[in-house]
N, C-alpha and C positions, 0 to 999 in steps of 0.2 A: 395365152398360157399363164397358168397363175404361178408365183414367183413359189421360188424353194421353202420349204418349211422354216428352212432355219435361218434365212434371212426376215419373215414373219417374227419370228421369235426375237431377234434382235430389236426389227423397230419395235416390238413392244414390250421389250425388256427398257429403252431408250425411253419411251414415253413414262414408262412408272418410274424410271432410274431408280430400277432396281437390278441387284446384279445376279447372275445364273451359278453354280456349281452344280456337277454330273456326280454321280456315284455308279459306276456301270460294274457289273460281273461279265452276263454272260455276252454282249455286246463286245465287251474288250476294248472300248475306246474308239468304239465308230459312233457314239453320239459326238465327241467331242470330236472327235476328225469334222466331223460335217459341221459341228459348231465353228470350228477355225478354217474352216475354206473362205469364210466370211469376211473381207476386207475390215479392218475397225473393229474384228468381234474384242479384243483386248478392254475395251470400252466398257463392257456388260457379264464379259463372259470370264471367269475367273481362273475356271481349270476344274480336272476331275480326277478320281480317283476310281484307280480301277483296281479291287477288290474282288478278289476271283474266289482265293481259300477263306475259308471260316475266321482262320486267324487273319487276314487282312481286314475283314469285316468289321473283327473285335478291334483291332489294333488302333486302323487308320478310321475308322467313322464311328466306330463306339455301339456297334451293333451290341445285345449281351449275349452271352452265353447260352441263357435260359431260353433265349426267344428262337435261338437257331435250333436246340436239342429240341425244344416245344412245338415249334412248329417249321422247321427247314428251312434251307436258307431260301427256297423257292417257296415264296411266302408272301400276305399283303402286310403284315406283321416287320417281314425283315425289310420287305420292299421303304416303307415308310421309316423304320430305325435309318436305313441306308441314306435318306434325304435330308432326315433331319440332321443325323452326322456329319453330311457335307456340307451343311451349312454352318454348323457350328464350329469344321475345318477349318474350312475358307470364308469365313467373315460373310455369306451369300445372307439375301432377303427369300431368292427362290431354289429349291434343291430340286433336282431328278433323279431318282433311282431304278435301273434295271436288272432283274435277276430271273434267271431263267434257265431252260435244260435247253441249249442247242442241237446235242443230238453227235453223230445216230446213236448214243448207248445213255446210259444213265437214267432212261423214265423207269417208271412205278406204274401199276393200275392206278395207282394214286394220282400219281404227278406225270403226267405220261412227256413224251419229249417234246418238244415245242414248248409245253404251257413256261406261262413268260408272266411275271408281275411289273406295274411297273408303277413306283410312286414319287409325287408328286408334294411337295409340301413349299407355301408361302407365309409371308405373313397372317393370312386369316385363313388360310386353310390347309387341312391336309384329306390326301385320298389315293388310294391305291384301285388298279385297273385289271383285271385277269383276263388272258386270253390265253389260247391254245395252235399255236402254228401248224401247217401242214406240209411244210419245207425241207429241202435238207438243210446240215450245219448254216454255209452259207445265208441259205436265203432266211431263216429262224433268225439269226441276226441282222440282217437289214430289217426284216422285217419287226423287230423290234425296238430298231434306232427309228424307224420311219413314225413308226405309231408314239412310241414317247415322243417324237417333236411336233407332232400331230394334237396329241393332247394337251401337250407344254403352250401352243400358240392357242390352243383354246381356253384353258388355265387364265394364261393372261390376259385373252382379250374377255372373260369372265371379270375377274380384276380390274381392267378396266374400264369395266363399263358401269362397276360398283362403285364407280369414284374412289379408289384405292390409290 
């Protein structure tokens, strides 16, 4: 059985030592719940910021204005403002950001519910991810904690395998 995502993430946040902050919306703080079930996560993992209204967005991670009325806050635009903000929060090397419509009400033709951004930014890079869930409330947020920490352990073992 292969070990939890988010102990992956730890040993190799440990090997780069370098250290993680979250910026979660529609998630709510189940990335960072599952980051702290982790004996030691104190180590690497910093804390996150959970940013739900537009004004948290602006306030607490520095999202602008123009990037949420331009293109929503369910965005790869807001997704990436949202990580590089938590990094420049809390002192991190790597940020995650999740934003997303869980549902059941709030989609668009546009933006329908489920669709979930979720970005990623380190020292040499940045990149945001789109997908579209088929779940209800619930399961649209695991499902979107599972997949950022899914990405995040790829991210890093990306990183380090560039000699980073």
């Amino acid at each position: 059985m292969a070990e939890p995502l988010e102990i992956n993430v730890g040993k190799l946040l440990r090997k780069l030592g370098w250290r993680l902050a979250a910026a979660e919306s529609c998630t709510g703080g189940l990335i960072g719940h599952r980051l702290t079930n982790v004996p030691g996560a104190s180590a690497y993992y910093l804390g996150s910021v959970t940013a739900y209204a537009y004004e948290a967005k602006v306030r607490l991670l520095g999202v602008s204005w123009e990037t949420l009325e331009t293109y929503g806050a369910v965005s790869a635009e807001t997704a990436l403002e949202m990580a590089r903000g938590v990094c420049r929060a809390l002192a991190a090397e790597v940020g995650i950001a999740v934003s997303g419509i869980a549902g059941p009400g709030g989609g668009t033709p546009e933006k329908p519910v489920g669709l979930t951004w979720i970005g990623i930014c380190t020292p040499h890079m940045e990149k945001a991810w789109k997908f579209v869930w088929e779940g209800n409330r619930l399961q649209n947020k695991e499902q979107s904690a599972e997949k950022a920490l899914e990405l995040l352990v790829q991210t890093l073992a990306a990183e380090r395998q560039s000699g980073s």
